[in-house]
C-alpha positions as a Markdown table, in Angstrom:
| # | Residue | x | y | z |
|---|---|---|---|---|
| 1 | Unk | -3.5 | 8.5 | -14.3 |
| 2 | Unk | -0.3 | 7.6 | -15.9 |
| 3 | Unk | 1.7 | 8.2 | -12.5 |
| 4 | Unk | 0.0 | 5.7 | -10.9 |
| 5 | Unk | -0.3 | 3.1 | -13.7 |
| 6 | Unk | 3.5 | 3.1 | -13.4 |
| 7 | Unk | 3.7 | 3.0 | -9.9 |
| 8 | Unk | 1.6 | -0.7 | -10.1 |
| 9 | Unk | 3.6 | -1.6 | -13.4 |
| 10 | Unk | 6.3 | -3.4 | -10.8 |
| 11 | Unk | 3.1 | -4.9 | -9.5 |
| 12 | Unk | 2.5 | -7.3 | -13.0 |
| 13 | Unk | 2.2 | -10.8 | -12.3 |
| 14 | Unk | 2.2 | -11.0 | -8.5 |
| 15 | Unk | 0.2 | -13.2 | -6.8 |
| 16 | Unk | -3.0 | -11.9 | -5.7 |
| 17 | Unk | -5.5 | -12.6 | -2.9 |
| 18 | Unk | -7.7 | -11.1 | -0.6 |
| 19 | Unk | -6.0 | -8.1 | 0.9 |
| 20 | Unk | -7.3 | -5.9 | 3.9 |
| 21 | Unk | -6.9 | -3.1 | 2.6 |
| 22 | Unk | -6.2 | -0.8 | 5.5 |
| 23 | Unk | -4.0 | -2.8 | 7.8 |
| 24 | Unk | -2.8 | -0.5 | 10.9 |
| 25 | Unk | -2.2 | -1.2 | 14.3 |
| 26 | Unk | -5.8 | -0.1 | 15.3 |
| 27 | Unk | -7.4 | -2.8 | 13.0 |
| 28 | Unk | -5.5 | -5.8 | 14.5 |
| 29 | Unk | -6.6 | -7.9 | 17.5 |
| 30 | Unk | -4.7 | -9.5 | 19.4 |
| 31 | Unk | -5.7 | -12.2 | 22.5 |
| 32 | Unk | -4.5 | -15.6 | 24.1 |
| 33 | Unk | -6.8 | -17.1 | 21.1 |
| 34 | Unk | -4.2 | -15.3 | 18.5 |
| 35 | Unk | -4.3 | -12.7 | 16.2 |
| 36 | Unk | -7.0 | -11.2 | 13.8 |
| 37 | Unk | -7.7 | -8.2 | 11.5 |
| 38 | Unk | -11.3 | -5.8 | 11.9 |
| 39 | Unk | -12.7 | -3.5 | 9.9 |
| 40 | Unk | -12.3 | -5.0 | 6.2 |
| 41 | Unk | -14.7 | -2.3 | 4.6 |
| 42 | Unk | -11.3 | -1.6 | 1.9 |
| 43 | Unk | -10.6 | -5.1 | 1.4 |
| 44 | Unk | -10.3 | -6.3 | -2.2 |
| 45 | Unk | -8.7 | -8.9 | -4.3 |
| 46 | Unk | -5.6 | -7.3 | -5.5 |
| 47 | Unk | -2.0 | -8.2 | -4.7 |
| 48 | Unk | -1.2 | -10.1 | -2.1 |
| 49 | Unk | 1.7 | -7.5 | -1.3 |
| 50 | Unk | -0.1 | -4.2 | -1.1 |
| 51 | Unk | -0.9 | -5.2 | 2.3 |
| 52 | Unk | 2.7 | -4.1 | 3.7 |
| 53 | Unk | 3.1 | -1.3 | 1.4 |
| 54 | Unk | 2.8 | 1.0 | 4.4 |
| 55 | Unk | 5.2 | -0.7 | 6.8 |
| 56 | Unk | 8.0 | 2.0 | 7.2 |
| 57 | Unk | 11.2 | 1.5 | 5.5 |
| 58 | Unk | 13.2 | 1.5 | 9.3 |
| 59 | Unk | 10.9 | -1.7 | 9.7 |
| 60 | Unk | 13.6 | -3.8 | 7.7 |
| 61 | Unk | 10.7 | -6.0 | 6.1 |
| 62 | Unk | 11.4 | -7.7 | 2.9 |
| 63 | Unk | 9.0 | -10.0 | 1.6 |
| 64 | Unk | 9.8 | -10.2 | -1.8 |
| 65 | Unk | 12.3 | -9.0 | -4.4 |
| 66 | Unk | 10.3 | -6.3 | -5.5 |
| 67 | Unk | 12.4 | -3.3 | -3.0 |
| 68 | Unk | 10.4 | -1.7 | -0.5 |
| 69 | Unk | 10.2 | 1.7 | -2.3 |
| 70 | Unk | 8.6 | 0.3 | -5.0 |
| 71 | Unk | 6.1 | -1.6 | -2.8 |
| 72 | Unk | 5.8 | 1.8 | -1.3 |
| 73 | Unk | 5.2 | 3.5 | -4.1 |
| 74 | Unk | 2.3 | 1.5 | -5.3 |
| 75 | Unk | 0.3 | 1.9 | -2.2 |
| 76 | Unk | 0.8 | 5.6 | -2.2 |
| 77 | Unk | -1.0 | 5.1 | -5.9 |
| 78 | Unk | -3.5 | 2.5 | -4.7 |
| 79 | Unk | -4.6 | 5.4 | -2.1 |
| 80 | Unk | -4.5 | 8.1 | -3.9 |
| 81 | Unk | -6.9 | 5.9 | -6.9 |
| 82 | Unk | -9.2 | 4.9 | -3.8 |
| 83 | Unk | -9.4 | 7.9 | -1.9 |
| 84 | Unk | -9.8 | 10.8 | -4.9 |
| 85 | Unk | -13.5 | 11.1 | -4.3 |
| 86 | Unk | -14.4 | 11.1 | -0.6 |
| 87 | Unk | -11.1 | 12.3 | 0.6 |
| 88 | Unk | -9.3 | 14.7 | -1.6 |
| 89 | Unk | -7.1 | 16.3 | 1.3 |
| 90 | Unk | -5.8 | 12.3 | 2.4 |
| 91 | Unk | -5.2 | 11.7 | -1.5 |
| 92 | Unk | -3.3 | 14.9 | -2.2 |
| 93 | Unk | -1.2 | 14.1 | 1.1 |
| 94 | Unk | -0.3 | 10.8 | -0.8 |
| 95 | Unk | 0.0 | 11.9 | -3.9 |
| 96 | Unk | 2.8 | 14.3 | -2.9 |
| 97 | Unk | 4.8 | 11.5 | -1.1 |
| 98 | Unk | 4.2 | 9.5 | -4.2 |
| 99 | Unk | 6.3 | 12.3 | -6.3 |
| 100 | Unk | 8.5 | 12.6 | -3.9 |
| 101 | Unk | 9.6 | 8.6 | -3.4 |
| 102 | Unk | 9.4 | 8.6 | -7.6 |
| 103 | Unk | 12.3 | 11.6 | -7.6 |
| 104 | Unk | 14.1 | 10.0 | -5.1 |
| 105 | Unk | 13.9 | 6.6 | -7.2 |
| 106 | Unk | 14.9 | 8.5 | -10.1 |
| 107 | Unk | 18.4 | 10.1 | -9.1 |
C-alpha cells in the first residue's frame, strides 16, 4: 500500500475532474459529428491527468510539468489499486512495470 501511495504523492494538488478511466483506442468514436469516448463503467472523479497516464512515452505528450514517468507511474498504481480483486493476473502485470519504472526512476 505504501508503493502506490507514493506513486500518487506527485499527484497532490492537481486539478481534478471527471476522468474516463479506461481511455484506449477501442473506447473512442470518431465521426463527421466529432469525437466521443464509450464505455465509462471506470470513470471517477480523480485527477484530471490520469487520463493520459498510459499514452506511451515515444508519443512525446507533455501536458504538464509533472514528467511522463511519473504520470506513468501513478496509473500503473491506480490499476493495480482498481484491479486487485477481479483481476489479479492484469494487476500483478502492472504492478511489476510499476517496480520496474520506480528502479529506473531511482538510478
Amino acid at each position: 500500500m505504501l508503493l502506490l501511495r507514493s506513486a500518487w504523492a506527485p499527484l497532490a494538488g492537481l486539478p481534478a475532474s471527471v476522468v474516463h478511466g479506461d481511455p484506449h483506442a477501442g473506447n473512442l468514436r470518431v465521426d463527421e459529428g466529432g469525437v466521443g469516448l464509450v464505455d465509462w463503467d471506470e470513470a471517477r472523479v480523480d485527477v484530471s491527468l490520469l487520463d493520459f497516464s498510459d499514452l506511451p512515452p515515444a508519443a512525446g505528450v507533455q501536458i504538464t510539468d509533472l514528467p511522463p514517468d511519473r504520470l506513468h507511474v501513478a496509473g500503473d498504481a491506480w490499476e493495480v489499486a482498481n484491479s486487485w480483486t477481479l483481476e489479479q493476473a492484469y494487476a500483478r502485470q502492472r504492478l511489476d512495470g510499476l517496480k520496474k519504472r520506480l528502479g529506473r526512476l531511482r538510478t
